[in-house]
C-alpha positions in Angstrom: 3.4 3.9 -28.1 2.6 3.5 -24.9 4.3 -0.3 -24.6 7.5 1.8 -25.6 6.9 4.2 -22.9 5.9 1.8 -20.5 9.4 -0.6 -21.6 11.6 2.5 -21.6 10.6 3.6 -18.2 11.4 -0.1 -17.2 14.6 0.3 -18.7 15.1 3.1 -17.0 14.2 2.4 -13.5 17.0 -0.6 -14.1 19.3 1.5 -14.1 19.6 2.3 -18.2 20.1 6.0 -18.3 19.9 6.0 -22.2 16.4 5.2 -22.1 15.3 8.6 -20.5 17.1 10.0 -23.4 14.8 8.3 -25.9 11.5 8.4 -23.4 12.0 12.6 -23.8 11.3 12.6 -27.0 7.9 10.3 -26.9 6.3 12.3 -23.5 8.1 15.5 -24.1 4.9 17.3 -25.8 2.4 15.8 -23.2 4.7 17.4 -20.6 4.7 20.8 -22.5 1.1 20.6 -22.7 1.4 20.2 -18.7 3.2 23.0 -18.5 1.6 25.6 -20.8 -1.6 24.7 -19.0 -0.1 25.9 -16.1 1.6 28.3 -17.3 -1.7 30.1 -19.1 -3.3 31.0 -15.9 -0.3 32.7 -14.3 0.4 36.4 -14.9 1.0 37.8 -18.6 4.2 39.1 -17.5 5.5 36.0 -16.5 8.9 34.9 -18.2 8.8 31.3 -17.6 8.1 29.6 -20.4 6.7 26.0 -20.8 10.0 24.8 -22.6 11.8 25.8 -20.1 9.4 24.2 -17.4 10.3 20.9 -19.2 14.0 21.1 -19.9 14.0 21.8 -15.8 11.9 18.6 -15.4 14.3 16.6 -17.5 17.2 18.2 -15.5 15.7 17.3 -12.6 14.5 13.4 -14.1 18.4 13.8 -14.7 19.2 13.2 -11.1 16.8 10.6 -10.4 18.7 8.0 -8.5 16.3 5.4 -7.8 13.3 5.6 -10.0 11.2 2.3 -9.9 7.9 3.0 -12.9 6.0 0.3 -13.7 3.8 2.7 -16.3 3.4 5.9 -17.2 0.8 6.9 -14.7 3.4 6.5 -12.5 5.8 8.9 -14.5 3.7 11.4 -14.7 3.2 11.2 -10.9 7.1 12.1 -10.7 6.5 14.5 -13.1 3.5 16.4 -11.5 6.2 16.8 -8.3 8.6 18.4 -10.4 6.5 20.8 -12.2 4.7 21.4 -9.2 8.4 22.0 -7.9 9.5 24.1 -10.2 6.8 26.7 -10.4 7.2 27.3 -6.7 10.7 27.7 -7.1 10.3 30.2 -9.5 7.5 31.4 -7.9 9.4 32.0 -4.5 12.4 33.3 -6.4 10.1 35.8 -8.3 8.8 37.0 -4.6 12.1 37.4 -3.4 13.7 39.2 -5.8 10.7 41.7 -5.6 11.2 41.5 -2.0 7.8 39.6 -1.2 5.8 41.2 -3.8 4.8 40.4 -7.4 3.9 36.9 -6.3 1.8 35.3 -9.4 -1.8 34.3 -9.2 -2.6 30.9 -11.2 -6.3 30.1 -11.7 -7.7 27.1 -11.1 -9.5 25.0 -14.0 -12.4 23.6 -14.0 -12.1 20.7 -12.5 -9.6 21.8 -9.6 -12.0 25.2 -8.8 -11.6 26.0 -5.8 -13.1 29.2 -5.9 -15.3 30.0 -9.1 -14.1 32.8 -11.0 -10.7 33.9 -8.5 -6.6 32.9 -8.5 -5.3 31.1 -6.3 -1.5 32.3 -5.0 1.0 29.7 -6.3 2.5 29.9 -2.9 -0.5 29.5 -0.9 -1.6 26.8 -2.7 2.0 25.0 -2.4 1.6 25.7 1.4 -1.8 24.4 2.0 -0.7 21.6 -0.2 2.0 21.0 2.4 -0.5 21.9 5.4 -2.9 19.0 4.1 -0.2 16.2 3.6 0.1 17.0 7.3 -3.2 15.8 8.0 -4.3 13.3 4.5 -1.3 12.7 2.8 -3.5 10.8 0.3 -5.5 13.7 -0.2 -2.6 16.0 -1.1 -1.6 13.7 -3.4 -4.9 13.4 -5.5 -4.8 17.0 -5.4 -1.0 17.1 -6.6 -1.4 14.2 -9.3 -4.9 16.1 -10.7 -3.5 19.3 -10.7 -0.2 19.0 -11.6 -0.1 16.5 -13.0 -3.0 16.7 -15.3 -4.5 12.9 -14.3 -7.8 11.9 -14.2 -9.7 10.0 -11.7 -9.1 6.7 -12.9 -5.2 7.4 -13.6 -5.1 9.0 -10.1 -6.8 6.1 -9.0 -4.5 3.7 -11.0 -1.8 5.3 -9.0 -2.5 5.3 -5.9 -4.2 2.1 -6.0 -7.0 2.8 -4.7 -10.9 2.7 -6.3 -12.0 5.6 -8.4 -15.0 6.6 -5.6 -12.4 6.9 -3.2 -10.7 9.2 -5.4 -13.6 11.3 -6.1 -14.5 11.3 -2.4 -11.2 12.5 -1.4 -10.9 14.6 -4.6 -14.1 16.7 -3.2 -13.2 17.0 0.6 -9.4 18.1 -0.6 -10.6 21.2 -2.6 -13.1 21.9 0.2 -10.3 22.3 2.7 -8.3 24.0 0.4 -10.8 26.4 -0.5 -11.5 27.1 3.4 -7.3 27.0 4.1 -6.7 29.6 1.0 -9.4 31.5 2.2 -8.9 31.9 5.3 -5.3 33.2 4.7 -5.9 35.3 1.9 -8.4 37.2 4.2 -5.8 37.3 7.2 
């Protein structure tokens, strides 16, 4: 299955727009798993709904001009941007229909923790994100691809073509920062 994916995403990137139509079906429940992880650690009063996380994703895939995959490490890093997209969005348009308020806590899993046992603010997280691409882009993207995008090391790694230590080097001083950055404005 996965020389299907990796050949359909091929297809795709030259320009075959059928071949996202049959690559949906074969990554479309890893995707909802993606999104119902997500999805778990937000408020119980939440109405998004990991379907609906996906069908936006595909939307979004949709209007992918220039895609260029080589594997599907590489579409799940797209993906992992759109999910991580589209919960802000809804996140954002959640706070402003409640006129700042109501904004939805997600915890952190295990191996994202940034603070044992607490949420972390969707949009505080999505804005230290952006604060640290401002100073390690590469950082804030191991963080994006992890998170988000549910990859491990050596996917991450795989990637960003980069070694696995580096990964795990970055990986560490990334949630360090973040834990200090979300901290710090939580408190404020």
């Amino acid at each position: 299955m996965a020389r299907e994916i990796s050949q359909l995403l091929q297809a795709w990137s030259s320009g075959d727009q059928s071949a996202l139509d049959q690559l949906m079906p074969l990554v479309y429940h890893e995707l909802r798993r993606l999104a119902s992880r997500y999805l778990r650690r937000q408020s119980p009063y939440n109405s998004l709904q990991p379907t609906a996380v996906v069908h936006e994703a595909y939307l979004r895939l949709l209007g992918q001009r220039e895609v260029h995959f080589e594997n599907r490490v590489q579409f799940f890093g797209l993906a992992a941007q759109l999910i991580r997209t589209i919960l802000v969005d809804h996140a954002r348009n959640r706070g402003a229909a409640k006129r700042g308020g109501g904004w939805r806590k997600v915890e952190l899993n295990e191996d994202v923790k940034v603070v044992q046992g607490k949420s972390v603010d969707l949009i505080a997280l999505n804005n230290a994100l952006l604060n640290l691409a401002q100073l390690d882009m590469q950082q804030s993207r191991i963080v994006e691809l992890r998170y988000f995008g549910g990859l491990t090391i050596e996917e991450t790694a795989s990637f960003l073509k980069i070694s696995p230590a580096t990964v795990k080097r970055n990986w560490n001083m990334a949630r360090a920062w973040l834990h200090r950055e979300i901290s710090g404005a939580s408190s404020s």
